[in-house]
Structures are given as C-alpha cells and as structure tokens.
C-alpha positions as CSV (number, residue, x, y, z in Angstrom):
1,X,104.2,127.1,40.3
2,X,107.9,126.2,40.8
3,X,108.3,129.8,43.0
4,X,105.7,129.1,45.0
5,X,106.6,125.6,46.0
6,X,109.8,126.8,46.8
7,X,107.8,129.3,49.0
8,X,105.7,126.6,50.6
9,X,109.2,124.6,51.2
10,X,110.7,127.1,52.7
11,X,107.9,128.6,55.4
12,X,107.8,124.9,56.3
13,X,111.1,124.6,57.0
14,X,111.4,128.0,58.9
15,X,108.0,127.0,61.1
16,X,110.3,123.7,62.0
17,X,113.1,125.0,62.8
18,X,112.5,125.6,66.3
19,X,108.9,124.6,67.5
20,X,109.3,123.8,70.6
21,X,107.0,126.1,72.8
22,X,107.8,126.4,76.5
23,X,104.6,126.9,78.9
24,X,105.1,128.3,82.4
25,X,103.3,127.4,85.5
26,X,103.5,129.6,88.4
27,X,103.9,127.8,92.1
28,X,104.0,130.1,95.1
29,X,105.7,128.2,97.7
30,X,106.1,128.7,101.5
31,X,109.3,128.3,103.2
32,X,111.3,129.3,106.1
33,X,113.3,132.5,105.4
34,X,117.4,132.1,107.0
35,X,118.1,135.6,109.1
36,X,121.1,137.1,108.1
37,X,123.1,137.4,111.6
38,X,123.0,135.2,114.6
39,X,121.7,136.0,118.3
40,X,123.6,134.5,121.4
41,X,122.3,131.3,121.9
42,X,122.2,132.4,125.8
43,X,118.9,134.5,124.3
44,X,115.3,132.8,125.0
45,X,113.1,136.3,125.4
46,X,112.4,139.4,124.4
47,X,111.0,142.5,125.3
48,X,109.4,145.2,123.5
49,X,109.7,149.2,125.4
50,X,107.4,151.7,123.3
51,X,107.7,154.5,125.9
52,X,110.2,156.7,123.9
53,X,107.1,157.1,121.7
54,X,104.7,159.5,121.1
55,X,100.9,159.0,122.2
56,X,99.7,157.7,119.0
57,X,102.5,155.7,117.2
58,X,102.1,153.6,120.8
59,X,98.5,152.9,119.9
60,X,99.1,152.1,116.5
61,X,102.3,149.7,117.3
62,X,99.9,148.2,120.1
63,X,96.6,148.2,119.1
64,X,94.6,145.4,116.8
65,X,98.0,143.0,117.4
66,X,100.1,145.4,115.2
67,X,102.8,144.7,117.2
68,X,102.4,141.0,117.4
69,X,102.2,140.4,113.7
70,X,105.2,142.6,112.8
71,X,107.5,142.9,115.8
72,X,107.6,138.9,116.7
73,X,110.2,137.0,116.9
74,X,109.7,133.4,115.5
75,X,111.3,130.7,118.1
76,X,111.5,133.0,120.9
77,X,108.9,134.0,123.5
78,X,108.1,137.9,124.3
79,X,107.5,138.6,128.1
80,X,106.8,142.2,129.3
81,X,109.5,142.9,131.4
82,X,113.4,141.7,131.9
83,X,113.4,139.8,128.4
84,X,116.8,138.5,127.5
85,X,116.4,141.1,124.6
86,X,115.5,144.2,125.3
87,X,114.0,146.3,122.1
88,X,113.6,150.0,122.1
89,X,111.8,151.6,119.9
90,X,112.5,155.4,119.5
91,X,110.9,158.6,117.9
92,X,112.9,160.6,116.9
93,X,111.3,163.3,114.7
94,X,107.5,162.8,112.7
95,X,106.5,163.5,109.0
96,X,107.8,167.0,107.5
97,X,106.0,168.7,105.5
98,X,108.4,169.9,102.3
99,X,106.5,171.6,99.8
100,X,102.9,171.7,98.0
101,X,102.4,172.8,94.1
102,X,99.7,172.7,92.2
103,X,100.0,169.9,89.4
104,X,99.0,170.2,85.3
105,X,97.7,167.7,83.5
106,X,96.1,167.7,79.8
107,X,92.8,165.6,79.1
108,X,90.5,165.2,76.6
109,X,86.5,164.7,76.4
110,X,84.0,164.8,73.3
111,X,81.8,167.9,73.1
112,X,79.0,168.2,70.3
113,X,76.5,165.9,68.8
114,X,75.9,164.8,65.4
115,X,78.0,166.0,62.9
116,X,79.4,168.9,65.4
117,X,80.8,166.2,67.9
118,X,84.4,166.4,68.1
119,X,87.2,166.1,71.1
120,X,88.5,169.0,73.0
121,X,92.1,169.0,74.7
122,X,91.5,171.0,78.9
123,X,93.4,170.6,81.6
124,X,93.6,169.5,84.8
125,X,94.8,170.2,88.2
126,X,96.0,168.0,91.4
127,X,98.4,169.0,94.2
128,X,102.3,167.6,93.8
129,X,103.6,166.8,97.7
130,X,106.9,166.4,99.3
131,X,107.2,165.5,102.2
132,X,109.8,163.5,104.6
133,X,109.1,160.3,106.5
134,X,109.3,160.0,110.4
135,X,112.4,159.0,111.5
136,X,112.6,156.0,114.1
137,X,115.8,154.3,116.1
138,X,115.4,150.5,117.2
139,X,118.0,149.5,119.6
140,X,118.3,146.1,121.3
141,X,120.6,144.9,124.0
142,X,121.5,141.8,125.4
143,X,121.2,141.0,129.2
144,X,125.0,142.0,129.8
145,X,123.7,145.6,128.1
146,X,125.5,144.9,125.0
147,X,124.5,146.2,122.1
148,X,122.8,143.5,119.9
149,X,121.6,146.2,117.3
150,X,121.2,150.0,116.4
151,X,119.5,151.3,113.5
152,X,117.7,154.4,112.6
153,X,115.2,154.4,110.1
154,X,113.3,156.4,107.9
155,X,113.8,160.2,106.9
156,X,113.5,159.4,103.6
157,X,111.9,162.0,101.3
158,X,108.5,161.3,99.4
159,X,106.9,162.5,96.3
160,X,103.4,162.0,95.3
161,X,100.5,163.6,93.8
162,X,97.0,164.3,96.2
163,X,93.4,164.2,94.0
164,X,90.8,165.6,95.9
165,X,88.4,162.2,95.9
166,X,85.5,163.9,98.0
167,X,83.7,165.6,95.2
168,X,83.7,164.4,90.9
169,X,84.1,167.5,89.7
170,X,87.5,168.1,88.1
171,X,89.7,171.0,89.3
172,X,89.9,173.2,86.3
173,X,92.6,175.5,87.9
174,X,95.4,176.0,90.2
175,X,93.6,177.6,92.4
176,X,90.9,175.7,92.9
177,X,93.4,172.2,93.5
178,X,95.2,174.1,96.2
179,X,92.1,175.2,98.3
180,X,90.9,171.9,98.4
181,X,93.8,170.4,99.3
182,X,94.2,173.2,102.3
183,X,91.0,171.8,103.5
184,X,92.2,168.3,104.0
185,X,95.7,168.8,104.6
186,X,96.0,167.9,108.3
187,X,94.0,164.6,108.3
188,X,96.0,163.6,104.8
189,X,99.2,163.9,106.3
190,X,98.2,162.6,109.8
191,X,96.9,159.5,108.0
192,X,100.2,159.2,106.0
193,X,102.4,159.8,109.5
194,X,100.6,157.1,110.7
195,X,101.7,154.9,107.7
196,X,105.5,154.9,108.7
197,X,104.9,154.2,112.4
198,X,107.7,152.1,112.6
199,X,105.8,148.5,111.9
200,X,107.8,147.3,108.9
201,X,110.7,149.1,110.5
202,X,110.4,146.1,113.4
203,X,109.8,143.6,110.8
204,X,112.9,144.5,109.2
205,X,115.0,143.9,112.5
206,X,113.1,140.3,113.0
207,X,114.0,139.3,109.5
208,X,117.6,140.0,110.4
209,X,117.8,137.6,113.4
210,X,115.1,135.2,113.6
211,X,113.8,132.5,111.2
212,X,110.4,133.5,109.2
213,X,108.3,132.5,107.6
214,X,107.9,133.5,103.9
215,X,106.9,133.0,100.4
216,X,108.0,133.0,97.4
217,X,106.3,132.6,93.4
218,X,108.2,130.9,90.3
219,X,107.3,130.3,87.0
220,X,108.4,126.4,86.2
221,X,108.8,125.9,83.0
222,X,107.6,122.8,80.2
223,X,107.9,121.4,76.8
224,X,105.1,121.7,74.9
225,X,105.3,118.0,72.2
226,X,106.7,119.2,68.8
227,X,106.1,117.1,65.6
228,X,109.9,116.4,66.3
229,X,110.4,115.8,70.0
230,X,108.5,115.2,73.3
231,X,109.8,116.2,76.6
232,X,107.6,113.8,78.8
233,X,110.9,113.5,81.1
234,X,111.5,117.2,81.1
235,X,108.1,117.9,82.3
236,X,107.5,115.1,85.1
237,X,110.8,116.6,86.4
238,X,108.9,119.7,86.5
239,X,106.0,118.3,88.2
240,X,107.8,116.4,90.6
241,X,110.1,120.2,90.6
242,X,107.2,121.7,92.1
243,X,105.1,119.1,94.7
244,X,109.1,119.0,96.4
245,X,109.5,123.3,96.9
246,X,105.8,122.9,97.9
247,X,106.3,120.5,101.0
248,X,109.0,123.2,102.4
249,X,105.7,124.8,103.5
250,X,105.2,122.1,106.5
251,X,108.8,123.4,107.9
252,X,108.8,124.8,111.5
253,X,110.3,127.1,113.7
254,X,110.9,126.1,116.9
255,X,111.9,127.5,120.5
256,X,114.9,128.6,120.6
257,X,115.4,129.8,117.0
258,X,115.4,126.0,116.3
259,X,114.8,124.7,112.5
260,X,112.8,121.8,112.2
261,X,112.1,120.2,108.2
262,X,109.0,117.8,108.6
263,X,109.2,116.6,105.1
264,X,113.1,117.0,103.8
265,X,113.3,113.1,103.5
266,X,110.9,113.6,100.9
267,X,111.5,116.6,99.1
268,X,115.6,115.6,98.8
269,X,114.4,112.5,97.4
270,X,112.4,114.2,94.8
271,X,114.9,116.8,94.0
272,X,117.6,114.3,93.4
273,X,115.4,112.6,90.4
274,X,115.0,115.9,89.0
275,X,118.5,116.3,88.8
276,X,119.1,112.8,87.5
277,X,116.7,113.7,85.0
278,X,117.6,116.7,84.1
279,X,121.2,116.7,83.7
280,X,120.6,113.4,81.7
281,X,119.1,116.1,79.3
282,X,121.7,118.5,79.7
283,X,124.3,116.1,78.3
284,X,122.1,116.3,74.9
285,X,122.5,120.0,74.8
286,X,123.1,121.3,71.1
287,X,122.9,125.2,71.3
288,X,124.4,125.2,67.7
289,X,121.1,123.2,66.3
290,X,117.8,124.7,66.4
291,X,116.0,121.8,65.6
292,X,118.0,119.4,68.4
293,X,115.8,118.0,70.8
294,X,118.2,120.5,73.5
295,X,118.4,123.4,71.6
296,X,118.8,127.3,73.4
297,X,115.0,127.2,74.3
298,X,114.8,124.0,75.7
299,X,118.3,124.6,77.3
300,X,117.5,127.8,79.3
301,X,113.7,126.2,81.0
302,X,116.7,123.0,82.0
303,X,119.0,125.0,83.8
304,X,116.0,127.1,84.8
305,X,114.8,124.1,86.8
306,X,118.6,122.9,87.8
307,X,119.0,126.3,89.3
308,X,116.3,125.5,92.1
309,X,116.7,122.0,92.6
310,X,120.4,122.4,93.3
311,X,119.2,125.6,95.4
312,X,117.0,123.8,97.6
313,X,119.7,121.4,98.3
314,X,122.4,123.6,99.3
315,X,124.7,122.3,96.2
316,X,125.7,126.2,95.4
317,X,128.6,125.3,93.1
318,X,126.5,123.5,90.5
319,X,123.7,126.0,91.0
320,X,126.2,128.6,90.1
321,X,127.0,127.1,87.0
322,X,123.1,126.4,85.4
323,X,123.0,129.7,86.2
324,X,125.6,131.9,85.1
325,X,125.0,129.3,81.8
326,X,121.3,130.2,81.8
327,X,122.2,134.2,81.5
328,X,124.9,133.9,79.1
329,X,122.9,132.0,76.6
330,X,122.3,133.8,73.3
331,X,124.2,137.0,75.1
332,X,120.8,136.1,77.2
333,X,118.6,137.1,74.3
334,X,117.3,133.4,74.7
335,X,116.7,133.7,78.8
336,X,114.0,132.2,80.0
337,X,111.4,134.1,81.0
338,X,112.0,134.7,85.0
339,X,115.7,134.6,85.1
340,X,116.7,137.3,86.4
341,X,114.2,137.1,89.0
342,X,115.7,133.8,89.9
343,X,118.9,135.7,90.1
344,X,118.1,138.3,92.4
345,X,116.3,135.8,95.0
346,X,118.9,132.8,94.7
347,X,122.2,135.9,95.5
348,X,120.0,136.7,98.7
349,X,119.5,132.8,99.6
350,X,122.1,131.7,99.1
351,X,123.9,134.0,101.5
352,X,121.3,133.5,104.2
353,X,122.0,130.0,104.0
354,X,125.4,130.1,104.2
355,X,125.4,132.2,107.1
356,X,122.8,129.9,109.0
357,X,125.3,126.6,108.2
358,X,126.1,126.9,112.2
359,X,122.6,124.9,112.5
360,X,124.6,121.7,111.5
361,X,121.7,119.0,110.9
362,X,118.7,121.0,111.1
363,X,119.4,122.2,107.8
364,X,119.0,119.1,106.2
365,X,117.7,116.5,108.7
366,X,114.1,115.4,108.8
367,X,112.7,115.1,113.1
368,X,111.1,112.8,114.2
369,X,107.6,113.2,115.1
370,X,108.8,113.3,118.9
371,X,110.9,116.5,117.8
372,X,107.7,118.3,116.0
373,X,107.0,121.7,117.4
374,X,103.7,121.8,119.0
C-alpha cells in the first residue's frame, strides 16, 4: 500500500508539473507587401512590349487577363504606348528536352481466395524526365532610356516523373512506359512550355518595385486554464492580437505608388495594449520553474505574440529581442510551434520596411476619408 501511494504521489506531481496546454488559432491576414527598391518618383506609367516573343507565349501573356493579373503594377496606370516605364519582355530560348528513362517502382496486390490469398510483390513502370525551363529576359527603362532593371530568368533544370493517366492499366515493363510516353510527348511538353511563359517571372519584377497586395497565415497562440493558473490576460491579448493584423486588410494602394492605412489609428491602439499586457507578463517569467505561472511554454507563445505586435509597429529592436529569446529557449527544444516560420517572414519584412521608410507618414498615419483611394 505504502509503494503504491508513493506511486499515486508521484504521477500527480509529475502531471502538475507543467499543465499548462497552449492551443493555436490560425489567422490569415491581408496586408500590403513593401517592394524592395524604389522607382523615380518622376514614374506615373507603364508599358508592357511582348513583341520579342514567340506567337504563343504572346497569347498566353495576353489572353484571359494573364497579363493584367500578374504583370500590374499597383499605384501606377499601364497605357499602351510611351509609358514612363517601358517593360520588355524577351524570349530567349524555349523548354529543352534533356533526357527520358524508363522508371522502376515495386507494388504489391493480393492474389488468391480463401485460404490461398496471399500478397505478391510486381513492379511498375513510369517515364523519369529532364528537361530545362524556357529562358526569358525582362528589361525596363525609364523615359531618359536608363536602365530601371535587367533580369533573365529561367533555365533552370527539372526532374519529374510522367504516368500515363489515359488508360488504368499499369505499365508492367519498360517498354511498354516508353511507347506511351512517345505518344504523348509533344503535347506533354508543349503544355509544360506553356507553364513557364514568363507570368510569375513578371510578378516577380512588380513585387520588386511596387506595393502589393498579399497574405499572410499565423498560428496565435493561448493558455489553456490549469488547476494552477489562468491566462485570461494572455489570451484577450491574443484576441485583440489578431482583430488588429486583421484590419491591415482595409490598407490601400494608391496612384502614384502611394500608401494609404485606413484603420492604423485603430490597430496601433490595439497593439500597444497587447504589449502593455504582455510584457506585464514577461516580467513574471520563471524559465527555471515549471510550475510558474511564466514558465518555458508559456514564455515562448509570449514572445511569440510580442514578436508581431512589435513587428507591425515598426519597433525592430524589441522585436529582435522576443525573438532571438523565443529561439534560444531550451536550446529551442521548447519553441513554439511556428517560430521559425515567424523567423523567415519577419528577416524579409523587416527589410522591406526599412527600405520603404522614404514614405515618411504613410507608414504610420491613418488618411482622412478625403485621402481614401477611390
């Protein structure tokens, strides 16, 4: 009896220790994305010249508004002719064909009935491609013929595997793989030709100079109530967290390559209580405890949501610090879930908005109604 009291003693002891659950509630937010370089300011229009290409990469950049949904350029206006910006598009050599082989793969199936059923190891066959994407150069230049920007893209090289999806019969040899695959080589690759036509190419070079619109998702962590704690400040802050990234969505881009924030009064408002709240929490941080109200768990989801807030308002330095603190805890054995996606987008941001401080109050100035873009 005495050995399995000290049993029972113990596993409650160990289940808590550290109870505290975190729960994670995804929020994809829209926002307006900060280019990474800056036009003249002398630039109001663009135009687009398609003429270096061949027949049908022109009707798939201009047909069914292709080039409208990848090639614009947010808070300027595209004319056809004599645009401030002109942007060439050029071909410069289509998809090449590397190599074909036919591919191996083992499989199983049960044969037999009764008593005799049992499973039988075949194999398989598809065709192994490599092949090389079509190479494209986008040029722009100013109205003073300066070169804006030069890249060439593409030319990369491809592997994949082709199944022959017209019939449901299995190719049960090499043979077989490779003459189907002869039959519908030319259409395969035309098709895949046609998928590096250049559109994300242009989408690449509007995302370098103009404002865009984007989205992002996060997971924004809670405190689920322990038999020890409750983290009903913790979690409003991570409600109120989430309605202020979600009114970023109302922000506009305006002619010329203006900013306008329609609801940062509000959402700087709400940031600053999380903060307040937050780093009132922060100060109660006891790593060393694992039954302290801010232990590692509860610690990481904190500077988790610290991380954004700070983000959101530009304030980089303390940013840097929840989040360099975030990764080292527990050697990050202890990182919240989503960190180091946090990471990756927050490096990018915060460049982009560093280079985009040139904007002076738009960054963090809410318009009037009268300065709304229409």
């Amino acid at each position: 009896m005495r050995t399995a009291s000290i049993i029972l003693s113990l596993s409650l002891f160990i289940s808590g220790v550290s109870a505290q659950k975190v729960s994670r509630e995804k929020v994809k937010i829209g926002y307006v994305r900060f280019p990474e370089q800056k036009l003249d300011s002398s630039i109001e229009t663009y135009t687009y010249h398609l003429n270096s290409l061949r027949g049908n990469y022109i009707e798939r950049l201009g047909s069914k508004g292709n080039l409208h949904i990848h090639g614009e350029m947010p808070g300027y206006e595209r004319v056809e002719r004599e645009g401030d910006l002109q942007i060439h598009i050029r071909f410069i050599s289509g998809l090449e064909f590397i190599s074909e082989a036919a591919n191996e793969h083992e499989r199983s199936k049960t044969v037999g009935k009764g008593e005799n059923k049992k499973k039988v190891k075949y194999m398989v066959y598809d065709v192994l491609l490599n092949y090389r994407t079509p190479v494209f150069e986008v040029t722009a230049t100013d109205h003073q013929t300066r070169t804006v920007f030069k890249e060439t893209y593409g030319g990369h090289v491809v592997k994949e595997s082709w199944e022959d999806y017209s019939t449901t019969n299995e190719h049960l040899s090499a043979s077989s793989a490779l003459s189907a695959w002869s039959k519908n080589k030319q259409s395969y690759l035309a098709k895949k030709e046609m998928q590096f036509s250049g559109l994300r190419q242009l989408n690449g070079f509007v995302r370098t100079y103009c404002l865009t619109h984007s989205s992002e998702e996060f997971k924004i962590p809670s405190i689920k109530k322990s038999k020890r704690h409750t983290y009903d400040g913790l979690n409003r802050a991570s409600d109120m967290l989430m309605t202020a990234m979600k009114r970023m969505s109302s922000d506009q881009i305006c002619p010329v390559n203006t900013l306008r924030r329609m609801s940062y009064d509000d959402m700087s408002r709400e940031l600053s209580e999380v903060i307040e709240v937050l780093t009132k929490l922060y100060a109660e941080r006891d790593t060393d405890d694992r039954k302290a109200k801010v232990n590692t768990k509860v610690l990481n989801a904190i500077c988790y949501n610290l991380v954004l807030a700070h983000m959101w308002k530009g304030e980089f330095d303390k940013a840097d610090m929840y989040l360099g603190l975030n990764a080292n805890l527990m050697g990050g054995k202890g990182m919240f879930e989503g960190t180091r996606k946090l990471e990756d987008f927050y490096r990018v941001y915060k460049q982009q908005y560093l280079a985009n401080l040139w904007r002076g109050e738009q960054m963090n100035t809410q318009p009037t109604a009268e300065n709304a873009c229409m």
